[in-house]
N, C-alpha and C positions, 0 to 999 in steps of 0.2 A: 844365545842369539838375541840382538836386538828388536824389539819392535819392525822401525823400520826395514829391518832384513827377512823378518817373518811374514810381513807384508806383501815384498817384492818376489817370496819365494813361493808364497797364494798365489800372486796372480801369476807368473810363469808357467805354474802347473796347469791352469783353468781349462787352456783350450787342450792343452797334450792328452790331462785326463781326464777331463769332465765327460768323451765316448765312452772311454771303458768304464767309468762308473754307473754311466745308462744302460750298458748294454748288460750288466750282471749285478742292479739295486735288485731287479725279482729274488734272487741268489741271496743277496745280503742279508733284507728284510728276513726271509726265510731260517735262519739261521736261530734257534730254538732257545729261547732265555737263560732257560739253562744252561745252555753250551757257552755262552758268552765270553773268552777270556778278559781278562784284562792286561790292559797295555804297561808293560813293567817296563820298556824299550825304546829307543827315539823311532818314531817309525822311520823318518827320512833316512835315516843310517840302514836301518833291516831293509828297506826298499832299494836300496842302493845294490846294498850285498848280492841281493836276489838278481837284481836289473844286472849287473855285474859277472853273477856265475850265471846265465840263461846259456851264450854262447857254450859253452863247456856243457851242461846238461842236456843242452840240444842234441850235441854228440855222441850222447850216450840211448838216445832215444830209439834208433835202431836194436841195437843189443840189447833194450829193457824190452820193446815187442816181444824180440825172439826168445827170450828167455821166462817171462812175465805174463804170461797169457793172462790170469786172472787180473793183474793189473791193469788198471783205469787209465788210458793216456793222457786223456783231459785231463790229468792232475798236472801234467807239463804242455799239454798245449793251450792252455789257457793260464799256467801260471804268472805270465804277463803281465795279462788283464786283470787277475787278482790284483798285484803290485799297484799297476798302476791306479786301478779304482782307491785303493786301501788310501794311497799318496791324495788322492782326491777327495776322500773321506776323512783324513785328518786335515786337510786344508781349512776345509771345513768346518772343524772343531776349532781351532787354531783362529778363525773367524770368529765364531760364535762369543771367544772367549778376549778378544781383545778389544782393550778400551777404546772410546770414541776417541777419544784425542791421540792414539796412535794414527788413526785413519785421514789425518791433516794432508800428509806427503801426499797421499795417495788422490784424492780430490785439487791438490793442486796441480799433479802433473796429467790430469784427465783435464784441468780445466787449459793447461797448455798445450794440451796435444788439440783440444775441440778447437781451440784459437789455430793454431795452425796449420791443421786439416779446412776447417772452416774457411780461410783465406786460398787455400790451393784451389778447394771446389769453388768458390767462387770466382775464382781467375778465370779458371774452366768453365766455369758458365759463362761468362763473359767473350769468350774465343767459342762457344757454340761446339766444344765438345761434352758436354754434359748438359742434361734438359735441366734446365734450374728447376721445375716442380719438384725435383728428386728434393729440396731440401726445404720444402718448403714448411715442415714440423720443425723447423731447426730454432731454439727458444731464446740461447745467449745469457741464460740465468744463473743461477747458484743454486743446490740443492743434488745431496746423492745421485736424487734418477733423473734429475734433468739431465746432468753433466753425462751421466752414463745413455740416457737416451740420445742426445744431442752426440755424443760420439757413435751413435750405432748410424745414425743419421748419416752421418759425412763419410761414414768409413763405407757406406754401402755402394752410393755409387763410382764411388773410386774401386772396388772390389767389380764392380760388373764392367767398367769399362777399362779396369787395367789394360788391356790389349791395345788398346787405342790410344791411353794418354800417359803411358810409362817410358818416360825419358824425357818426357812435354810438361812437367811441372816437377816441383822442389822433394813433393813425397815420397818418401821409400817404403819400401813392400814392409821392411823392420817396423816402420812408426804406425802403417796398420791394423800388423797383426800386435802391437802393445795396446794399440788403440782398443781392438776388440775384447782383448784378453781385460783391458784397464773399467770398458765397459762391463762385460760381465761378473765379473765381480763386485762393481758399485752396484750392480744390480741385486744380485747373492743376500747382500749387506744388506740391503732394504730389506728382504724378505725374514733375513735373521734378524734383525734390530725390529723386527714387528712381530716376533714371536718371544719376544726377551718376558720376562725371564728364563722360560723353560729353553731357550734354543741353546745353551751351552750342554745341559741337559741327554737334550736329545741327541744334539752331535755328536756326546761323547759317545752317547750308546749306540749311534750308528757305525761308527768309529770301531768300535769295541766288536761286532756284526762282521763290519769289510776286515777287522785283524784276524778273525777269528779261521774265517773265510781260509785268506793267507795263509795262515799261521799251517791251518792242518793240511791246505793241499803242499805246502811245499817242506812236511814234514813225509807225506808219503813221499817225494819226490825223492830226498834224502834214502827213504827207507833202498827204494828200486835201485837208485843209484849204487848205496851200499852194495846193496847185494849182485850188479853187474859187473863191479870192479874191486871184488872181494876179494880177487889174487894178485891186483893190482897195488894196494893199498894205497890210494891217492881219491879216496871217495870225498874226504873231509876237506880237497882243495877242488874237489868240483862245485861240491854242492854244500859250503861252510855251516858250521851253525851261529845262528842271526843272536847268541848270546856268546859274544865278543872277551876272552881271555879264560875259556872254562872247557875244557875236554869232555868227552861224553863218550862211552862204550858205546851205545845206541844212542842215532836220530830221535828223538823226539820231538812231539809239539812242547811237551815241557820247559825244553830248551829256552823256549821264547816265553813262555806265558806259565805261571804255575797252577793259577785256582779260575775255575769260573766267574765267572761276577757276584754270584750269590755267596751268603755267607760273610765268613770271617776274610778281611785283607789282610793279607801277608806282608811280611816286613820284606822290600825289596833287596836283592840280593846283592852282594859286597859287587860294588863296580857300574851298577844301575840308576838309572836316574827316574823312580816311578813318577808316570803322569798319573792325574786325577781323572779318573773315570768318572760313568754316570751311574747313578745311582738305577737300584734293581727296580723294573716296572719301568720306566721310561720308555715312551713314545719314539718309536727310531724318527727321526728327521729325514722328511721329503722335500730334500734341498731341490731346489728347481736345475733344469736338467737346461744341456742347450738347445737353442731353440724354442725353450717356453720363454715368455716374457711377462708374466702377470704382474708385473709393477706399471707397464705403464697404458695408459690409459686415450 
């Protein structure tokens, strides 16, 4: 995957997951050094898998109650939120870890979206459907958190008065929500690019946290499943294992991840593309969440 396609597939995710990463970082952090795995797997691919089989295991959610008492259901009703956080935590890392001059594309099309968001809200201001103090922070500079502030700027009161001026100006609800999404992320960036060196670091080990997370609830998920449709023998197209061309008698978290973090790393296995994790003792990374804004001032 290219740079630019790694970029564009950060910010896509920002707004979809950056809820479920807030809603279960206590959960991540939590997650005991020890226990750590590492990432031997592309996540975007196992996330998919997972995003992919939910429908089908959802289905089987009844007949695990009734058969399962000791079983935890939150390992499937919250398997979601897992995915998606994990997706949101390796965004992150994927961040942490790309060069500045990848980051070109991406500050030009925030500085062309702020250009013509910029010009709609001031139409509208001009026609006396939006109070022009709404933009009155608005700065027209160059720099990460300007562009990114100056687009939070413009995208806001087009967001509160959508009811009123949608059809009445050139904006579409699409250029928006890229807008927000393009913001948040130049934002992310400042925070990581002010924590550099250790922020690659950190992400990975958070990374490593939100997999781990993953890895084992939706290895018991596997487990229940197996065992509700044990005379069926179709358990392995409900609920696949997230380690792609390898058969397995039993589910396992193995499947997906072999060794803790601690210790000796293992040579990945035939068909794998091992990512670099972070190193043991690492600080998890306390990526700003939405709705915080401590960049700007």
């Amino acid at each position: 995957m290219n740079t630019t396609s790694i970029i564009d597939s950060n910010v896509n995710a920002e707004a979809l997951y950056a809820e479920s990463y807030a809603k279960v970082l206590p959960e991540i952090l939590a997650v005991p050094e020890q226990d750590v795995m590492q990432v031997t797997v592309d996540v975007s691919s196992v996330v998919a898998v997972v995003l992919g089989s939910l429908p089908e295991i959802l289905a089987t959610r009844g007949e695990i109650v009734k058969q399962l008492a000791v079983f935890d259901i939150n390992n499937i009703d919250k398997l979601e939120t897992y995915a998606t956080a994990l997706s949101y935590a390796n965004a992150c890392y994927l961040t942490a870890c790309e060069p500045p001059d990848a980051l070109r594309d991406l500050i030009d099309e925030g500085t062309q979206l702020r250009a013509l968001l910029y010009a709609d809200v001031s139409a509208l201001c001009a026609r006396g459907l939006i109070n022009a103090d709404a933009v009155n922070g608005f700065s027209g500079q160059l720099g990460y958190k300007i562009v990114a502030t100056d687009l939070q700027i413009v995208t806001l009161p087009l967001r509160q008065n959508w009811s009123g001026i949608q059809g009445k100006c050139a904006t579409q609800e699409a250029e928006l929500e890229r807008a927000e999404k393009v913001a948040m992320h130049l934002l992310r960036l400042v925070g990581l690019r002010a924590q550099a060196p250790v922020s690659a670091a950190s992400a990975a080990d958070n990374r490593g946290r939100a997999f781990t997370l993953f890895a084992k609830t939706y290895d018991q998920v596997r487990y229940a499943v197996a065992y509700v449709r044990r005379d069926h023998d179709d358990a392995e197209s409900i609920a696949p294992s997230l380690y792609a061309g390898r058969k397995h008698k039993a589910a396992t978290a193995t499947d997906v991840v072999v060794t803790p973090a601690q210790g000796t790393q293992p040579a990945p296995a035939t068909g794998t593309s091992p990512v670099n994790t972070a190193p043991t003792g690492t600080k998890p990374l306390n990526v700003p969440l939405p709705g915080s804004n401590p960049f700007m001032s």
